[in-house]
C-alpha positions as CSV (number, residue, x, y, z in Angstrom):
1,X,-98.4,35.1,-45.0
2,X,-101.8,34.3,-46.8
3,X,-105.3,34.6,-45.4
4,X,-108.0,32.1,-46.6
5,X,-110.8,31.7,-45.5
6,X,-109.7,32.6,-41.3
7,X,-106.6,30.2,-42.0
8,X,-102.8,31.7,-42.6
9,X,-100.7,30.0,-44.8
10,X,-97.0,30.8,-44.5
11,X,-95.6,30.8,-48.0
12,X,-92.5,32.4,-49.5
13,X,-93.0,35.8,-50.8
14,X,-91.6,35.6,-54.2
15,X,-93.6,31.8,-54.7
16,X,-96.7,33.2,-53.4
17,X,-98.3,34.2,-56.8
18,X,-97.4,31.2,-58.2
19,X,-98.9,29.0,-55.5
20,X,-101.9,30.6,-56.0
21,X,-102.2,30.2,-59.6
22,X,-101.5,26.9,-59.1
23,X,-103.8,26.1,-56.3
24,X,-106.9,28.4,-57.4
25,X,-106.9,29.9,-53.8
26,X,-108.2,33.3,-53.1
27,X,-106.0,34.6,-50.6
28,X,-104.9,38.0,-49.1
29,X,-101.5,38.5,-48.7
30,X,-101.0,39.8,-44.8
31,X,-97.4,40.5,-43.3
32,X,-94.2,39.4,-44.3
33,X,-92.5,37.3,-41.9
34,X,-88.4,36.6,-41.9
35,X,-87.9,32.7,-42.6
36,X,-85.6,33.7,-39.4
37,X,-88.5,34.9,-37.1
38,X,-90.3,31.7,-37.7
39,X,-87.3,28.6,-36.3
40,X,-88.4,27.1,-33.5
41,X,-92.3,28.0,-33.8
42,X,-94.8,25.3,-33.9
43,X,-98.0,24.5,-36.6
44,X,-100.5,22.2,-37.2
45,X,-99.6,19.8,-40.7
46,X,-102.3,21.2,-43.1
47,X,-103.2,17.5,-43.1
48,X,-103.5,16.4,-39.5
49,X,-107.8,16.4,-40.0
50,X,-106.7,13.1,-42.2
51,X,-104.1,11.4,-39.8
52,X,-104.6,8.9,-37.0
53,X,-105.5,10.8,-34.2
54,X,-101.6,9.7,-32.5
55,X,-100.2,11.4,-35.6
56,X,-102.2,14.5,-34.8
57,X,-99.0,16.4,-32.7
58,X,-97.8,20.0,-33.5
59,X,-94.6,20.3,-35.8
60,X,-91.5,22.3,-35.5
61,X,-90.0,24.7,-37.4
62,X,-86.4,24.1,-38.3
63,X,-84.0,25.8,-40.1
64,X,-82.1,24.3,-43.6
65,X,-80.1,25.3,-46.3
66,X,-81.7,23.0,-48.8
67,X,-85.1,25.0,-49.9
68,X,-85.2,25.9,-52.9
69,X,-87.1,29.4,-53.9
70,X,-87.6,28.7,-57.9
71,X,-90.8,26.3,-56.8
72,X,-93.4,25.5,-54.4
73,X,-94.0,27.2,-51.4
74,X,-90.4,28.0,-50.2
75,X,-91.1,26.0,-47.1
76,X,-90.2,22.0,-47.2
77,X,-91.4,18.8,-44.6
78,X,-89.2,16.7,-43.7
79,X,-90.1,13.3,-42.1
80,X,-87.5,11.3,-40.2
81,X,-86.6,7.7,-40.6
């Protein structure tokens, strides 16, 4: 988990570095949290400020076998239909 500013971003420990260089956020890496512990918890979408207000709902956390852990954050949306 990063902390940025009083938000936490939850980003894979091995792609952290790397999505900070990337993103030029200054961040300080808090606890380490299995992918496990996380199924089932809810978030906010880091972009639901810029959605309709009916598109402003809390997401799920789900678990996959398709994330891949050479890039991005280690954690992947997926949007049905």
């Amino acid at each position: 988990m990063l902390e940025t500013g009083g938000q936490y971003l939850i980003v894979a420990d091995k792609l952290a570095d790397a999505f900070l260089a990337a993103t030029g956020l200054e961040a300080v890496k808090g606890a380490l949290i299995p992918g496990e512990k996380l199924v089932g918890l809810k978030y906010a979408h880091c972009l639901a400020p810029h959605l309709p207000v009916h598109r402003r709902f809390p997401r799920q956390v789900i678990s996959t076998d398709f994330v891949d852990m050479s890039t991005g954050t280690g954690i992947v949306h997926i949007a049905p239909g």
